[in-house]
C-alpha positions in Angstrom: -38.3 -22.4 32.9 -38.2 -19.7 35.5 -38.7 -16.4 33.8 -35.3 -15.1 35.5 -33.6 -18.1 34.0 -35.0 -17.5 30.3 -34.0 -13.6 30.6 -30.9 -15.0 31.7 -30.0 -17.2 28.6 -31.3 -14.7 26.5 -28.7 -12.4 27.5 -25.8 -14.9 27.7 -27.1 -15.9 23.6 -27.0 -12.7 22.3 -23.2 -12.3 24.3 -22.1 -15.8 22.5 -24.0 -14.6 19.1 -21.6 -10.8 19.7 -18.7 -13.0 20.7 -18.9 -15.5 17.8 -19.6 -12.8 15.1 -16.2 -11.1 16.3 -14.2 -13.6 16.5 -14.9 -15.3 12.9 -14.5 -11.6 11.4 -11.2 -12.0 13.5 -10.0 -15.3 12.2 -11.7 -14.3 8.9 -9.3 -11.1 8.6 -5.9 -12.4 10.4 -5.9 -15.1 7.7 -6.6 -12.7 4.8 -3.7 -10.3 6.1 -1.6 -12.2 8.1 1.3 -12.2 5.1 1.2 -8.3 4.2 2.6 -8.8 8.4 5.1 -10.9 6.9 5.8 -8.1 4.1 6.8 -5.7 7.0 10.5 -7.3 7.5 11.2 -7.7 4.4 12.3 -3.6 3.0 14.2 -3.1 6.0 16.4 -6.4 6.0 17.0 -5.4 2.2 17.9 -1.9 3.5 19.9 -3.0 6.3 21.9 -6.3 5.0 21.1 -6.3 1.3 19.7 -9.7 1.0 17.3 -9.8 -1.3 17.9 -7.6 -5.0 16.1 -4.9 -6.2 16.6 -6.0 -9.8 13.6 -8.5 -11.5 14.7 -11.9 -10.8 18.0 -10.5 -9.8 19.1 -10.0 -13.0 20.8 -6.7 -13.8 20.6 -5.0 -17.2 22.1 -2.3 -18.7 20.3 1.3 -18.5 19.2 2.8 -21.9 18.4 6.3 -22.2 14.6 5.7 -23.4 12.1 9.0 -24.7 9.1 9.7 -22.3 6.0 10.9 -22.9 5.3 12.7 -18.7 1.1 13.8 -18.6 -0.9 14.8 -16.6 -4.9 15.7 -17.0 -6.1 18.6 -15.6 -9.4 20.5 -14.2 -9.2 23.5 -12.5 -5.9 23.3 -11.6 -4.5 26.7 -12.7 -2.6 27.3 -9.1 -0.6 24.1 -9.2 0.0 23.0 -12.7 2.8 24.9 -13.2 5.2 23.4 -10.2 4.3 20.5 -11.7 5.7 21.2 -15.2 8.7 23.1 -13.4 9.8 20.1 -11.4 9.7 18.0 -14.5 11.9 20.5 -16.4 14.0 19.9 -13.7 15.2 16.3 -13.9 18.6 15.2 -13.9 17.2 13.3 -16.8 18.0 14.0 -20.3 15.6 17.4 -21.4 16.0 16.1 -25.1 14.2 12.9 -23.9 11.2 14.4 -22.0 8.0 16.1 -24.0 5.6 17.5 -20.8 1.6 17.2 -22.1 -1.3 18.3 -20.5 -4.7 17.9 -21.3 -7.2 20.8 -20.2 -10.2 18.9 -19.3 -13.2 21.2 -19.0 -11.5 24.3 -17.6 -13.3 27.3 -16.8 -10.0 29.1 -15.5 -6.3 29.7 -17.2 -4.9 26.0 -16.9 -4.2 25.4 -19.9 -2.6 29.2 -20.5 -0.5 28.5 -17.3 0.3 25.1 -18.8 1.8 26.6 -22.2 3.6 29.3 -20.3 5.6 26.7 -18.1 6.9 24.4 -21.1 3.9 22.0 -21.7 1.9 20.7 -24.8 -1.2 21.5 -24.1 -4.6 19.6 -25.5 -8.1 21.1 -24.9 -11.2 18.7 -24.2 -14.6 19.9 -23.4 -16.8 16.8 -23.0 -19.5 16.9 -20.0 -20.8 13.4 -21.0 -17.8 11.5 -20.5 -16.4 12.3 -17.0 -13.3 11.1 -15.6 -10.0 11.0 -15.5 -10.2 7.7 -17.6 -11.8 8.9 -20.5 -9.3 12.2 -20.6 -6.0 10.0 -20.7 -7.5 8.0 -22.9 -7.9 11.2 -25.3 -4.9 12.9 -24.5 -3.3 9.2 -25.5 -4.9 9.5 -28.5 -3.3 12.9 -29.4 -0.1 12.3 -28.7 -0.3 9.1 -30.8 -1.8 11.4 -33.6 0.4 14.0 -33.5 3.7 12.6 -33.1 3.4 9.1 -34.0 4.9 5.9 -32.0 8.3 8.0 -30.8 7.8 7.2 -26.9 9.4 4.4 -25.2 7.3 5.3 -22.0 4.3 7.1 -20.8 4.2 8.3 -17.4 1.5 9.8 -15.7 0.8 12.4 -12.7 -1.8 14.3 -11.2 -1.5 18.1 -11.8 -0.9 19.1 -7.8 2.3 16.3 -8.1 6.1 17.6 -7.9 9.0 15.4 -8.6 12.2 14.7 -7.1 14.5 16.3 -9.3 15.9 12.1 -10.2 12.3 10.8 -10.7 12.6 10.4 -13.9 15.8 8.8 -14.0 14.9 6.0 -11.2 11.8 5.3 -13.2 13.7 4.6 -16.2 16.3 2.8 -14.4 13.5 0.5 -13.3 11.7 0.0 -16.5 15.2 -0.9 -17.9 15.5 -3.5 -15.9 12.7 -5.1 -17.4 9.5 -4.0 -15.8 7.0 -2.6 -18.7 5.1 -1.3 -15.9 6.6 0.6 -13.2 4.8 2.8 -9.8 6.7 5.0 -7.1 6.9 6.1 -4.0 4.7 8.4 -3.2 4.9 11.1 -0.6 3.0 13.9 0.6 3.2 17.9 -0.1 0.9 18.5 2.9 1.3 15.7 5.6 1.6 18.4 8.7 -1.5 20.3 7.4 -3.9 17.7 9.7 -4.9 14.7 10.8 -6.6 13.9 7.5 -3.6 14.9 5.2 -1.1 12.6 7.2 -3.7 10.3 7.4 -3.4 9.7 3.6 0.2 10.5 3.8 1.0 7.5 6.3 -1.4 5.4 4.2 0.3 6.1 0.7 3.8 5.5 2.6 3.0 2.2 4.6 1.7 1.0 0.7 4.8 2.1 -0.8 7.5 1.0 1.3 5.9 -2.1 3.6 3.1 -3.5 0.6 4.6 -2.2 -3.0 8.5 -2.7 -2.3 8.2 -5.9 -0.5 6.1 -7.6 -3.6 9.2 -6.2 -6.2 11.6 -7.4 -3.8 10.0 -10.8 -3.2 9.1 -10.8 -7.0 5.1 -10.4 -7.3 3.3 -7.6 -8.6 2.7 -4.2 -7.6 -0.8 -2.2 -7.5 -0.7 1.2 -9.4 -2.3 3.9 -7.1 -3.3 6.2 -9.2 -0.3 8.4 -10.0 3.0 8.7 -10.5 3.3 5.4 -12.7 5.1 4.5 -16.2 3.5 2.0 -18.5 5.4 1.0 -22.0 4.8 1.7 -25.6 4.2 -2.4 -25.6 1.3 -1.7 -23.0 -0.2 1.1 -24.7 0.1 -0.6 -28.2 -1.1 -3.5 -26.6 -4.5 -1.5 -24.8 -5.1 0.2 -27.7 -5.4 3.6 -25.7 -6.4 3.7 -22.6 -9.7 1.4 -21.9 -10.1 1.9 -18.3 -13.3 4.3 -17.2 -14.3 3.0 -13.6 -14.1 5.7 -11.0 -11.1 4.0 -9.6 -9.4 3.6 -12.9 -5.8 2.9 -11.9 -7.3 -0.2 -9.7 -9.5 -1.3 -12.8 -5.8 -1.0 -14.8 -3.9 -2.9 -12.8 -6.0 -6.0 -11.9 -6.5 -6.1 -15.8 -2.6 -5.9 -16.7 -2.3 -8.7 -14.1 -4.8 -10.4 -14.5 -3.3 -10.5 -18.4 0.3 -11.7 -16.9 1.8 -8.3 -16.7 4.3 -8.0 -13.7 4.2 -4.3 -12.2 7.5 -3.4 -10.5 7.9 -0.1 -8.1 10.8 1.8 -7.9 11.7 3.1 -4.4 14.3 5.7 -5.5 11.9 7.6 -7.8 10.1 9.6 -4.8 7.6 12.1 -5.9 5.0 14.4 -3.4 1.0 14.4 -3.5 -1.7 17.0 -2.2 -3.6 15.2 0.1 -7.1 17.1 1.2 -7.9 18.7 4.5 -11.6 19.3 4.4 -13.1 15.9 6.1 -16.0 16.4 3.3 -13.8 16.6 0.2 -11.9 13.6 1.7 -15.3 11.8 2.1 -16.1 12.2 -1.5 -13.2 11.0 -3.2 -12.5 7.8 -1.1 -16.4 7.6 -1.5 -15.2 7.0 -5.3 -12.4 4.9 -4.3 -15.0 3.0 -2.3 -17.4 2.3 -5.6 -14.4 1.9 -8.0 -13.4 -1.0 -6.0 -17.2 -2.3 -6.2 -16.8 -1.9 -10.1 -13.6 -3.6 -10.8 -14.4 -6.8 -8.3 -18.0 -7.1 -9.9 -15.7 -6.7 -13.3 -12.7 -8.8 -12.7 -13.3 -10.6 -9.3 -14.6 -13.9 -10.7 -11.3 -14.1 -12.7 -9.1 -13.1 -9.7 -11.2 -15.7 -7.9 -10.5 -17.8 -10.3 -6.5 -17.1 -10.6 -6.5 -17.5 -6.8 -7.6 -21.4 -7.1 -5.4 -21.9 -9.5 -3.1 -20.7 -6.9 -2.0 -17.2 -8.2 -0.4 -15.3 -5.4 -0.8 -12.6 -7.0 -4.4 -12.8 -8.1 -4.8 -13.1 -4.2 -2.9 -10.2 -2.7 -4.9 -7.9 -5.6 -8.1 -9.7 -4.4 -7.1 -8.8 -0.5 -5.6 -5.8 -1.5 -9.1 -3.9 -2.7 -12.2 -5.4 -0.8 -12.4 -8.2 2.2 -11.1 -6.1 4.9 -13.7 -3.1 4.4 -16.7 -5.5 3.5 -16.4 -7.4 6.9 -15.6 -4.5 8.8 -18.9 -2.9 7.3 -20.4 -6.5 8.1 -19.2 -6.5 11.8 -20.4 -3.3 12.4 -23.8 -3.7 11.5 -24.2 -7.1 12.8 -23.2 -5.7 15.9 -25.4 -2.6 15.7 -28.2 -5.2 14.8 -27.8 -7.2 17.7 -27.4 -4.5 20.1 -30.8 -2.6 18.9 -32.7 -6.8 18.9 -30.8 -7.1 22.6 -32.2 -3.6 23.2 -36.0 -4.5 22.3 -36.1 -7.6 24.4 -34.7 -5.4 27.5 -30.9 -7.3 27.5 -28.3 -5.5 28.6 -26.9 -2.9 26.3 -23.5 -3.0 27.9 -23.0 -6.7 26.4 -22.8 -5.2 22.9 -21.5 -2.1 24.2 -18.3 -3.9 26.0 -17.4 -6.1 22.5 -17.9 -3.3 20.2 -15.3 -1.6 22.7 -13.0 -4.4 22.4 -13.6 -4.8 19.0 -12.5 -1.2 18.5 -9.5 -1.7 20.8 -7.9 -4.2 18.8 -8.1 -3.1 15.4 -6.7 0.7 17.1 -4.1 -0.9 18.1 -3.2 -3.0 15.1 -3.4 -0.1 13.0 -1.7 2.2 15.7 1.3 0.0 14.9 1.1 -0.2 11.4 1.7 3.9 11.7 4.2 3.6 14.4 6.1 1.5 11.8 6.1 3.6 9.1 6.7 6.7 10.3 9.9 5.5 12.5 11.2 4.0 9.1 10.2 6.7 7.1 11.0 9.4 9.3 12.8 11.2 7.2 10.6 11.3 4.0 8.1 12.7 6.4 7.5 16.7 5.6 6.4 17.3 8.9 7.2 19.0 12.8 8.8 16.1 15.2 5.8 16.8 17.1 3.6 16.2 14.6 4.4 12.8 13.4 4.4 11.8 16.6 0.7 13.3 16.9 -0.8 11.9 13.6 0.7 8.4 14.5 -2.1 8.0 17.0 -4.8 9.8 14.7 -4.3 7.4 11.7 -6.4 4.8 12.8 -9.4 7.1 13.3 -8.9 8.0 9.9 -8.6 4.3 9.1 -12.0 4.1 10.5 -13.5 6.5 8.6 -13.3 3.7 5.3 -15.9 1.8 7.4 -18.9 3.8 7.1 -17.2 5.5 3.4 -17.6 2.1 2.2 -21.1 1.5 3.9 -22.5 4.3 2.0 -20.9 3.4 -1.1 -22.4 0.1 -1.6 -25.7 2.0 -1.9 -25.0 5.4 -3.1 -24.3 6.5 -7.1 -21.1 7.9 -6.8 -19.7 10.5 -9.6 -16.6 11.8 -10.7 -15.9 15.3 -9.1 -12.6 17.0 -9.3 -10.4 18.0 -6.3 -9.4 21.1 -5.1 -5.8 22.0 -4.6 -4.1 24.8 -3.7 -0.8 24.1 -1.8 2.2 26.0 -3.5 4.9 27.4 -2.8 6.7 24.8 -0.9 8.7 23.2 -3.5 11.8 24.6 -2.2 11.5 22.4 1.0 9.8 19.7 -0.3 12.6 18.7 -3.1 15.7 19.3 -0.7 17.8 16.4 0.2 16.4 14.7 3.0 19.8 14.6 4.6 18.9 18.5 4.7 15.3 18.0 6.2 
């Protein structure tokens, strides 16, 4: 064979090698995801012709006022604990029915003075060894159960930069009345305007509530918990024994192990509460980096059971399975096999632009997939949005970057040791706005 001709095949293999990598991630991913597409109609035809209920199994039963035990674990979080306890003194719930806790977990500053001042019951812990929020619920848990006994219907727990709507509290409880010993929210954002990465995780944590969360309760499968803003029973916490779950990710680890034990978690829409999301690229690259590894943990821990559950046919053992690793995994694995191929098609002097041109195309599409996925959300949720008209328009086409950021987050997390490190937060002051009527906004 002609040397042109071999050059020639060379380069039209490694284009076929690109092009069949791409398109089996392609097929690989569109038949992971293709029904969380399917979830997207479902909200807004309950919205707009009430077709489908709200209630479990459609069955409606009559509210009880129940006693809640509201925590929160805190480290560091002097400037914003006390809005939190403030906006939970400030349910239309019954006060009589609400004790507020916090648990000061290895403070060097005044949060647990602020957190006495504004209401709460405040616990001390000063253990370096056992890191995390895990292990700190778990002994805050263990406190409340000591000090005053089995008298809480409910737990539910926040993070301390949360505020509530002033009917949280009441929505939840209307929700676990219905029959749901496990219950999550939707969850908004305090900051979304700051910058591209706070509405990045703003439009994220809304797309999950409204278009993945509220289209499992109203099609009847199970929620995932997202790490605040959730109510779990006295049955669930008798039944734990405490609070067992230490990954980094421990509200993932909790709810595959709740379903994977038949537990059906249900999400209220109407109980809205508001999250500090970071701003510093860096601090936002360390904690998905533990998101990332917690993931890794729990599918090392419960994936061959959820593998397991999904022969079996267990819809819901899949949508937990697709909900926490394929899509990141084979994007990591697309990327590098096309780096790979590019850098061997380099060496052997093909032409770059082959790999250059698919990666581009590559890119393209999944932009554009998750440029609509935003577009969705925010027109639907446009008025939950705490943000400038001009800037939810804006950070509509900036969420897929920070979609893409996940992909080499996720690359690094495979091989890194990750550790729990706290969070910095600091927005204040802008409860006033935040917990207005949205008619207002």
């Amino acid at each position: 064979m002609p040397a042109g001709d071999f050059f020639c095949c060379d380069v039209i293999n490694n284009m076929e090698t690109l092009k069949l990598i791409n398109y089996l991630i392609f097929v690989i991913l569109f038949f992971c995801y293709a029904y969380q597409f399917l979830y997207v109609p479902v909200p807004i035809v309950a919205r707009l012709r009430k077709l489908l209920p709200h209630k479990k199994h459609g069955k409606e039963r009559p509210v009880e006022l129940r006693r809640y035990a509201v925590m929160s674990c805190a480290r560091n979080e002097e400037s914003v604990i006390g809005e939190l306890i403030d906006s939970i003194g400030m349910q239309t719930y019954p006060a009589e029915l609400i004790t507020r806790f916090v648990l000061a977990d290895n403070c060097t500053d005044k949060t647990a003075e602020v957190a006495r001042e504004h209401g709460a019951v405040v616990y001390e812990r000063f253990n370096m060894e056992k890191v995390g929020k895990g292990y700190a619920l778990d002994e805050l848990l263990a406190h409340i159960r000591e000090d005053y006994g089995d008298i809480f219907d409910g737990y539910i727990v926040f993070d301390s930069d949360n505020l509530l709507k002033p009917d949280y509290i009441e929505q939840m409880n209307k929700t676990a009345c219905d029959g749901y010993d496990i219950v999550t929210s939707y969850r908004n954002s305090k900051n979304y305007g700051d910058n591209w990465i706070s509405a990045g995780y703003g439009l994220y944590f809304l797309r999950d509530s409204r278009y993945l969360n509220h289209s499992r309760t109203l099609l009847g499968t199970s929620c995932v918990v997202s790490g605040t803003g959730f109510l779990f029973s006295r049955r669930i916490l008798n039944k734990n024994g405490g609070w067992p779950y230490h990954m980094l990710s421990e509200d993932i680890e909790f709810t595959a192990d709740q379903v994977l034990d038949g537990e059906e978690i249900g999400f209220c829409p109407d109980a809205e509460f508001f999250d500090e999301q970071p701003i510093k690229f860096s601090q936002s690259w360390r904690q998905r980096m533990r998101w990332a590894k917690g993931y890794l943990q729990m599918f090392r821990q419960y994936g061959g059971r959820l593998f397991c559950g999904m022969l079996r046919g267990n819809f819901i053992c899949y949508d937990m399975t697709m909900s926490t690793m394929p899509a990141l995994l084979l994007s990591v694995v697309g990327v590098v096999a096309n780096v790979l191929i590019a850098v061997l098609g380099v060496l052997r002097g093909d032409n770059i632009m082959i790999a250059i041109t698919s990666i581009l195309q590559n890119f393209a599409s999944a932009y554009l997939t998750l440029f609509v996925m935003g577009l969705i959300t925010t027109i639907t949720e446009w008025r939950h949005i705490r943000a400038r008209v001009f800037k939810k328009i804006l950070y509509m086409f900036t969420f897929p970057f920070f979609m893409f950021t996940y992909i080499p987050i996720s690359f690094f997390a495979i091989f890194t040791k990750v550790t729990w490190k706290p969070i910095e937060h600091h927005v204040v002051g802008r409860s006033h706005k935040l917990l207005r009527s949205r008619n207002d906004s």
